[in-house]
C-alpha positions in Angstrom: 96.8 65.0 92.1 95.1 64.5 95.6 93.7 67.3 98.1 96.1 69.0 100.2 94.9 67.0 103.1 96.4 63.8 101.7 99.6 64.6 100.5 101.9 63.4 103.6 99.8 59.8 102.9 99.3 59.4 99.2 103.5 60.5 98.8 103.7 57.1 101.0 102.2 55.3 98.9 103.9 56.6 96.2 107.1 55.7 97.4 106.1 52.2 98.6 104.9 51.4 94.9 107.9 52.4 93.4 110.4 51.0 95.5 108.8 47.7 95.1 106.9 47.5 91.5 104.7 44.6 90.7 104.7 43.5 94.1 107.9 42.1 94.7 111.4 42.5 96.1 113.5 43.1 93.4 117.6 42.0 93.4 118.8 45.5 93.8 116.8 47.7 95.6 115.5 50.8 94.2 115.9 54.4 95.9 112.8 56.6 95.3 111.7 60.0 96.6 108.3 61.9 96.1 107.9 65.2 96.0 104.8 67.7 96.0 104.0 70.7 94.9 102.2 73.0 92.5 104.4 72.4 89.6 107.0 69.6 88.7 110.2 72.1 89.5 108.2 72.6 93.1 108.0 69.0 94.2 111.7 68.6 93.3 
């Protein structure tokens, strides 16, 4: 959860961290996508 105001930045960083977990390049790269939105069907 984040205010409304920070969305756009925090879904950034949300993709960032799980495209690359643990700080690394992994061998096969990994496709993410975040979503926002009042409930979990929403931010589909």
């Amino acid at each position: 959860e984040c205010p409304q105001e920070c969305v756009e930045d925090v879904k950034l960083e949300v993709e960032e961290m799980m495209q690359h977990p643990f700080c690394r390049d992994l061998l096969v790269p990994l496709d993410a996508e975040a979503g926002s939105g009042v409930s979990w069907g929403e931010a589909k």
